[in-house]
Structure formats: structure tokens, C-alpha cells
C-alpha positions, 0 to 999 in steps of 0.5 A, a space after each residue: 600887050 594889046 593890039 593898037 588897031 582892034 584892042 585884043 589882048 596879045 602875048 608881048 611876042 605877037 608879030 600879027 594880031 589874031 583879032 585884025 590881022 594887023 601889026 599889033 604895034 601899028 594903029 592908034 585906035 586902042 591903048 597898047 597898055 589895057 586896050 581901052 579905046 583912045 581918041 584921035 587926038 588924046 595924049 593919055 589913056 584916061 583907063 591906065 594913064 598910059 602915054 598914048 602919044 609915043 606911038 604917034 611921036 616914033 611913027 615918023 622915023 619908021 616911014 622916013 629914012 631907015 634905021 640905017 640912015 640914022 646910024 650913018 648920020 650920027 657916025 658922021 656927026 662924030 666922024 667930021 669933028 675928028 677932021 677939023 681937029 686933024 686939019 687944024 692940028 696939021 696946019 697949027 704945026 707947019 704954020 708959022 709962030 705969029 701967022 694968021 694960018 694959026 690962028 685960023 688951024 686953032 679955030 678948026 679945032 675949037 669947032 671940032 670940039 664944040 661939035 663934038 659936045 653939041 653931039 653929045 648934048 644932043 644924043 644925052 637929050 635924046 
């Protein structure tokens, strides 16, 4: 591994480079592959062809919402269709046979499964 920031050559374990100080995973300065130094706005390392954009692609989620956030809101993406399957299999069998309340129970049900496989789809393309 190569320090992003400065380039020098590192051990894979390295918390902090010896040559900057910094956090060898931080910067954009240099190719984290062979430590070829990269341009602001260059997606491969023209030295190894390594993809220099997936640094810049995940620095986002490291300064916004924490890790856990993350976790809680895929949790409750799966969590809230089991509600609308529950509601609407209450409601599908106190409802009467021909009443509108049925009707509407069943479509609590197709949400909560068009819900659930849009999660799924998402999280396969992910």
C-alpha cells in the first residue's frame, strides 16, 4: 500500500504514515496501489491503471452520518414492510368478505412486498 497523501511505501497494517504523518487512506495526492502521483480530477492511475475514483467515491460517507446510522436505516427499510404485511393481514381477516377495507389491507400487503424486493434490488446493486 502507498500513502495517498505523500506516496511512500507502507506496510497494509499502517495506521499513520511515517513520511506525512497522515492517515495513509486519507488524500488524493498519490495512487494507493503504486504511489504514482495522480491528478485532481483523474479516474485511473495512468502508472498501474488502478481506479483512483473510489477513495474520492466513499469519502462521503465517512464525513456524514456514521456507520451506524447507516445500519439503523437499512434495518428499518426491511423493519417497515413487516408493518404493512402485519397491518394489512389484521385488517385482510376482521374485514368483511366484498368491503372495501379488504381491498385496501391487501394493498398494505403488496407495498410491503414491493418494498421489500426495491430493498433487496437496491442493496444487490449496491
Amino acid at each position: 500500500m502507498f500513502c495517498r497523501n505523500c506516496g511512500k511505501e507502507l506496510l497494509d497494517q499502517a495506521v499513520a504514515c511515517m513520511g506525512c504523518g497522515m492517515d495513509p487512506k486519507e488524500g488524493y495526492n498519490h495512487c494507493s496501489t503504486c504511489g504514482e502521483e495522480i491528478q485532481e480530477k483523474q479516474i485511473i492511475c495512468t502508472a498501474c491503471g488502478g481506479d483512483v475514483t473510489m477513495a474520492k467515491k466513499t469519502e462521503g460517507l465517512s464525513e456524514g452520518w456514521s456507520k451506524g446510522v447507516y445500519i439503523g436505516l437499512l434495518l428499518a427499510s426491511f423493519i417497515m414492510p413487516l408493518f404493512g404485511w402485519i397491518y394489512g393481514g389484521i385488517q385482510f381477516n376482521q374485514s368483511a368478505e366484498k368491503s372495501p377495507r379488504k381491498q385496501q389491507s391487501l394493498h398494505y400487503i403488496y407495498a410491503g412486498i414491493a418494498t421489500f424486493l426495491v430493498n433487496l434490488v437496491l442493496i444487490a446493486l449496491t
